[in-house]
N, C-alpha and C positions, 0 to 999 in steps of 0.2 A: 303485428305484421311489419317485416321492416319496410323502409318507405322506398326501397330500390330490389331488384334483382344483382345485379351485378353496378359498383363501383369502381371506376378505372381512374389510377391515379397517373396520371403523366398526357402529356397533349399532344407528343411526338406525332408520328408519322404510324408506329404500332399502335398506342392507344386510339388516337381517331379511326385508324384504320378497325379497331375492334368495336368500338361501340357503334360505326356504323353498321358491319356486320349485327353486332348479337340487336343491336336497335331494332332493325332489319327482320329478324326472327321473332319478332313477340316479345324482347323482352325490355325491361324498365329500365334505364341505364343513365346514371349519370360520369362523367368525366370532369376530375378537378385538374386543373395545372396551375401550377404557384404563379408563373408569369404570361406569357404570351403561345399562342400554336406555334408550334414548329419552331422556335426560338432555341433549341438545341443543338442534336446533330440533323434532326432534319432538315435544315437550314445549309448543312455542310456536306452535302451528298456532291458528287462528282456532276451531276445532273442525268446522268445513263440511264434507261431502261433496255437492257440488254441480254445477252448469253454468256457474256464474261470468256473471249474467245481465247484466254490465257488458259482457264480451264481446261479446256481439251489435249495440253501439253503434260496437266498432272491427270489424264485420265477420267475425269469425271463426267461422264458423257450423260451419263443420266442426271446430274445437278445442272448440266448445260442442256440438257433437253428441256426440263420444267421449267428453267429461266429463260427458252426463248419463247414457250409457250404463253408464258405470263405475260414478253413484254407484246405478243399478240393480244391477249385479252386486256390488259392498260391502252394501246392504239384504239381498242373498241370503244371501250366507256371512258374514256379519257383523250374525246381526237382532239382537245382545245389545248391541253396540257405537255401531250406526248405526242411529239412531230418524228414524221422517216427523215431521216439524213442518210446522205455517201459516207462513209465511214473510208480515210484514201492512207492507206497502210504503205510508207515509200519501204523500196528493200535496201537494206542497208548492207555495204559490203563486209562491214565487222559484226552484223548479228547473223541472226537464222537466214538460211540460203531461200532463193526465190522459191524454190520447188517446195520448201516445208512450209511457207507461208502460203502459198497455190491448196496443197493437201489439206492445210488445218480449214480451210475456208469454203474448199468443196465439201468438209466432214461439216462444218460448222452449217453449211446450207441444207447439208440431208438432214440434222439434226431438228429441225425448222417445219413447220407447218406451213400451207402454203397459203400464207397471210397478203399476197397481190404486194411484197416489197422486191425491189429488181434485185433482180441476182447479183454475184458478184461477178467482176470483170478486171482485164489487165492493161493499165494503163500506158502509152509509153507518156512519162510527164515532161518529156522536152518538147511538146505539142500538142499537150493536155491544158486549161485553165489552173488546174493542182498544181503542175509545176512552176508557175510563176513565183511563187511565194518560197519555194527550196533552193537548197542552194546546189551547182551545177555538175555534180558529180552524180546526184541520182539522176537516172534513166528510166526505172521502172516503179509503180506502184502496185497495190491490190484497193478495188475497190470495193466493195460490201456494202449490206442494210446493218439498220438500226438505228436504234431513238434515242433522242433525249427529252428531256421533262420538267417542267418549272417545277420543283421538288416544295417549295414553301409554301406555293397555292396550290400543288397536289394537296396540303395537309389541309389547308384552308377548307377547300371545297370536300375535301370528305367528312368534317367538321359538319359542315353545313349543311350537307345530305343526312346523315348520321340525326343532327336538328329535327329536319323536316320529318324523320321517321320514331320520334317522339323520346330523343335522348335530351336532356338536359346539359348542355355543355358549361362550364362554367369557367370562364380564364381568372386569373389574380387572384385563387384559390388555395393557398397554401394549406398542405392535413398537415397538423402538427402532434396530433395522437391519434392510437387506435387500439380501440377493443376488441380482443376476437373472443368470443363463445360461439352460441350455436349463429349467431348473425355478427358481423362486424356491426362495433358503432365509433365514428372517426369522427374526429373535433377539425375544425375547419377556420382559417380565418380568411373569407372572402367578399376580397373588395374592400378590407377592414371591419368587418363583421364577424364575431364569434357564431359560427353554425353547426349544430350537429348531424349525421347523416348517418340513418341506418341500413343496411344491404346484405341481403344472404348471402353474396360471394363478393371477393375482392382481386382485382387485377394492379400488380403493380408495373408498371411501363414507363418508367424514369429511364432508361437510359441511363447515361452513366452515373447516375444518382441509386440506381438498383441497390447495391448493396450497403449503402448510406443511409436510406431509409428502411429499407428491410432491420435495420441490427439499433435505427436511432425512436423511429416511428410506429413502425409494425412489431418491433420486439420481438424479430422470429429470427433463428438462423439466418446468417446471410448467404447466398449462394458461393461457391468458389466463381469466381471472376477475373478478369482482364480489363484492363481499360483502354480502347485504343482513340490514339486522336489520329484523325484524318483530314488534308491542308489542302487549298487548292489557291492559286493567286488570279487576277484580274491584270492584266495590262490592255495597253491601246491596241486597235486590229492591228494583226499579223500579215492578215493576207483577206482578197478579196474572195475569192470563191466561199460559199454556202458546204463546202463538207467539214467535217470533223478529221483534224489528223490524230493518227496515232503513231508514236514513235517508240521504238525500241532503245531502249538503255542496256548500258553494258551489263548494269546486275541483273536482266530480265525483266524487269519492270514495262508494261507497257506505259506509255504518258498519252493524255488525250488535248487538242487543243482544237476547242469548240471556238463557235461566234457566241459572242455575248452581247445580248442586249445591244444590238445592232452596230454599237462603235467599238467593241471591245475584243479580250481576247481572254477564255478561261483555258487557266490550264493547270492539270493534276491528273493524279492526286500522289501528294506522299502518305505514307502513315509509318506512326511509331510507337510504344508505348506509353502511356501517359498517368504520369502523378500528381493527384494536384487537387485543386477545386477545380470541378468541370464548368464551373460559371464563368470562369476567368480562363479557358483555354485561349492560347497566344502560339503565332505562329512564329518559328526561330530561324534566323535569320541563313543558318544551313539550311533549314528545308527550302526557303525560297532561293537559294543558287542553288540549290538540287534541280528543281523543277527550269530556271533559268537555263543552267549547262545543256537539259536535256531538249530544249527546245535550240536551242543554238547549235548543236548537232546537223541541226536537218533546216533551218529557215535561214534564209539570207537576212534579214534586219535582225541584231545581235541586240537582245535585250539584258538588262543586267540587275541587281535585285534594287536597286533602284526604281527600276521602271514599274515595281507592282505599286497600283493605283490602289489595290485594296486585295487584303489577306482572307481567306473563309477557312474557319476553323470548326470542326466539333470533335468531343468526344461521346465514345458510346461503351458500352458493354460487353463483351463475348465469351463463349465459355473459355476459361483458362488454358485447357488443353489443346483448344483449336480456333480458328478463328473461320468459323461457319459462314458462309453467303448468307443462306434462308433464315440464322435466327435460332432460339431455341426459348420453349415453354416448360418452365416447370411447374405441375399441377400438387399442389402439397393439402389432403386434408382427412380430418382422421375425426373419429367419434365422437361426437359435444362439440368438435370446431368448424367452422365456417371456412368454406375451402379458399384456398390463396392462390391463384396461379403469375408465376412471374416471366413478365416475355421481355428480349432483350434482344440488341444484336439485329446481323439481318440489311439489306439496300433494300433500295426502293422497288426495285423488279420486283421483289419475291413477299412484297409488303402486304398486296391481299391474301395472296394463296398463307402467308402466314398468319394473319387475324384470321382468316377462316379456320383452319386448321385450330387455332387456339380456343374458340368461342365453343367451338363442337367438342372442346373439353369439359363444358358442362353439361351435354347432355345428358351426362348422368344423374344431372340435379334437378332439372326443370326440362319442358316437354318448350321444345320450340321448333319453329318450320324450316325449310328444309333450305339447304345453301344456296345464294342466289346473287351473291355479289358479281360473280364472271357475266353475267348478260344485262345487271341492268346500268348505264350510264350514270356516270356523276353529274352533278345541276350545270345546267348548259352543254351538257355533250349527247346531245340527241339529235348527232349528224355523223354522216361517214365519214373517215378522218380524208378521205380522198374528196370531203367539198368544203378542206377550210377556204383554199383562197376563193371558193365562191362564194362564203361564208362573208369575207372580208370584202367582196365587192360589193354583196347585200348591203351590209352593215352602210359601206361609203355610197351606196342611192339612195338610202335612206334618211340617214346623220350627212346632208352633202358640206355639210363646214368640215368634216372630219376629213385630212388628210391621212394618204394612205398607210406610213407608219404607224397613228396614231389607233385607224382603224384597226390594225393589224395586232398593234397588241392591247386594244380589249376583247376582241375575238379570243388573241391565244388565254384572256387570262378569264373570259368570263362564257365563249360561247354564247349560244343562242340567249343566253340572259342578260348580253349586253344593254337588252331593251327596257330590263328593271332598273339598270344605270341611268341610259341616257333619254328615257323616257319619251315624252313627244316635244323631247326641245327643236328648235327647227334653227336657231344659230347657237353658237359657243356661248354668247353671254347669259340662253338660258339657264346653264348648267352651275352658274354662281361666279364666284369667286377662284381667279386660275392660281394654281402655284408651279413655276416653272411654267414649260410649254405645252406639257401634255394633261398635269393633274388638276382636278377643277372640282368645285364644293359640292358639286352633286355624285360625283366617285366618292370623294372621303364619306359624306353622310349615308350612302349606301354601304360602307364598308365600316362603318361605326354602327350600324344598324344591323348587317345581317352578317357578318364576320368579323364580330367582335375587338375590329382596332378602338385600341383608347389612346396610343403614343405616336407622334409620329414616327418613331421608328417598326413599329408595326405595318406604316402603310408604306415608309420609303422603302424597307427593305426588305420585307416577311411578305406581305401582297402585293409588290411590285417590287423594281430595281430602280426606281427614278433616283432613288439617294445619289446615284451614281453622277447623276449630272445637274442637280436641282441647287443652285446657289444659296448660301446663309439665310441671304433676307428672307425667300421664298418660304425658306423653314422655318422659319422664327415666324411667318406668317400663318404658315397650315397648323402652328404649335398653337397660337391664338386663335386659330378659329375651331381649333377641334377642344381648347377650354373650352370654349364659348356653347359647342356644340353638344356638349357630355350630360 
């Protein structure tokens, strides 16, 4: 009897997302990833959970229909993760006229469920708080719903649900072979350990490693493929208001430029195609004056590619002849062999409904229950996403040393479990040892303990963003004590 049902190799944002599913359903699942979660392209996501409102202009009404439906059920089980914002669309006098920005946004709101997020409205921004930050030639905007999403601890914490529903996760995993007959059997070196591991079906979810391992590992065909990188830069805030802008470029392109991480400014995304090792994807010095000119366009402080404090890159996968939203599953198995399904491709909106879709392709092989990811919450999100800040005021009567920032984002990043973090400390110096202002030895050993950080760049930048502003020493300190603590 092999010793799993289904084996999933890759950590991304689709394999987590599948093994919590098929977990989920009764079955035995383990997941290897050679390095850290989400250390790919999940890490390089735009941050959106959306409708993709550019869609509606090539027609695709029904791909824009299930993508806003999704990012309705990601708000549900995910209100710690995935926040509403104003989305403030300025009209510009050299792109599309107000009236087709007006229509695409009335289609884009019928196309919508009616999830309690405000409608859309038209702003004049010479009198608005959005137009302080523009420069003085716009007059009007469009403003709209939709989300954005900590994309790194979306993976994390599906990871870790996935866990508790008796999947075996395993990070620092590298498959370096594999056998197919009627079961796979995959040689393993994890954590530096030679391991073998048997499983009647296998999922490969590498990401842009897909067709590298499928032709070096798996020894099977490798899919026809693409590889695309996708870039996005960090500078200092922009502007003060809480919406996300979006701006039109001359190629059509829309550019998004969100808040980040409370001092900052992200904006993106470009993409292109990419050759190369995906381990060493590097962002080039065009795309960040791409993303710079387009913000310069429309903001009065004039940034330049200087100004990016920090580059995010990933690549991924997609099929060759198009470059799909949702993703695409190839299920491959035939008489004497043990079936191979390969999932690739794909954002974050469409990331459950596509591990679902995918796990339900074995039902042909094994009896399991019935699909159930759309209603039940991820760990910490068993609240209405309309009571985080009452969430955050809990949290700061409770933790009263916790200033209100501080409160704020361990709510966004842990939800109701911030209480498995901060325990029954009743000041800061119960929580150990601080690094920087916010991080402290009782976050790192909870996060070395139940979400598998081992480096500190797992916990500065993969389960949180403190790398952003956490000075050397700091680090060289939390490097020491997470030896210490391992």
């Amino acid at each position: 009897m092999a010793d799993y049902d289904v084996a999933i190799i890759g950590g991304g944002l689709n394999g987590t997302s599948m093994a919590r599913d098929a977990a989920g359903r009764g079955l035995r699942v383990i997941l290897l990833e050679q390095g850290d979660l989400g250390s790919g392209a999940s890490q390089a996501s735009p941050r959106l959970v959306h409708g993709d409102l550019a869609g509606l202009e090539r027609r695709r009404f029904f791909r824009v229909r299930r993508a806003l439906r999704e990012r309705d059920v990601m708000l549900r089980i995910a209100p710690h993760l995935v926040r509403p914002m104003r989305f403030a669309l300025p009209a510009h006098a050299e792109e599309r006229p107000p009236w087709q920005l007006r229509s695409l946004l009335l289609l884009y709101e019928r196309l919508a469920s009616r999830s309690g997020l405000p409608r859309s409205a038209t702003l004049d921004v010479t009198h608005h708080p959005v137009g302080n930050a523009l420069k003085r030639p716009f007059g009007t905007a469009f403003e709209y719903s939709d989300c954005v999403v900590d994309d790194s601890r979306l993976v994390v914490l599906t990871a870790v649900d996935a866990a508790a529903r008796g999947a075996d996760i395993r990070t620092g995993a590298r498959v370096t072979r594999a056998e197919r007959g009627e079961t796979w059997r995959l040689v393993a070196i994890d954590r530096g350990y030679r391991r073998v591991i048997t499983a009647r079906s296998l999922v490969n979810a590498t990401g842009a490693w897909t067709a590298s391992v499928a032709d070096t590992v798996l020894r099977v065909p490798a899919p026809q493929l693409a590889t695309v990188q996708i870039s996005q830069i960090v500078v200092r805030r922009l502007f003060d208001c809480n919406n996300v802008y979006v701006f039109q470029n001359p190629d059509g392109q829309l550019i998004f430029a969100s808040p980040y991480e409370r001092d900052y400014t992200l904006i993106g995304s470009v993409s292109h195609p990419f050759k190369g090792d995906p381990a060493i994807v590097a962002m080039g010095v065009r795309e960040v004056a791409y993303l710079c000119d387009a913000a310069n366009r429309y903001f009065r402080e004039q940034i330049a590619p200087a100004d990016a404090l920090r580059t995010i890159s990933g690549a991924n996968s997609v099929v060759a002849s198009a470059r799909r939203r949702d993703g695409a599953a190839l299920l491959d198995y035939r008489r004497g062999k043990a079936p191979l399904l390969t999932v690739f491709g794909g954002d974050v909106t469409t990331s459950r409904r596509r591990a679902e879709r995918a796990v339900s392709e074995f039902t042909r092989f094994y009896p399991m229950t019935p699909r159930w990811t759309a209603t039940v919450p991820l760990p910490g999100g068993e609240f209405a996403w309309q009571r985080f800040e009452t969430e955050v005021d809990i949290a700061r009567d409770r933790w009263r040393f916790l200033g209100e920032a501080q409160a704020r984002r361990l709510v966004a990043a842990y939800g109701l479990n911030v209480k498995d973090v901060l325990g029954d400390a009743r000041e800061k110096a119960d929580l150990g040892p601080a690094f920087g202002t916010e991080l402290t030895g009782a976050e790192v050993r909870y996060l070395m303990r139940k979400e598998w950080a081992r480096f500190p760049d797992d916990v500065l930048w993969r389960r949180s963003k403190l790398g952003l502003t956490m000075p050397q020493a700091d680090r060289d300190a939390l490097a020491a004590f997470m030896a210490k603590a391992d």
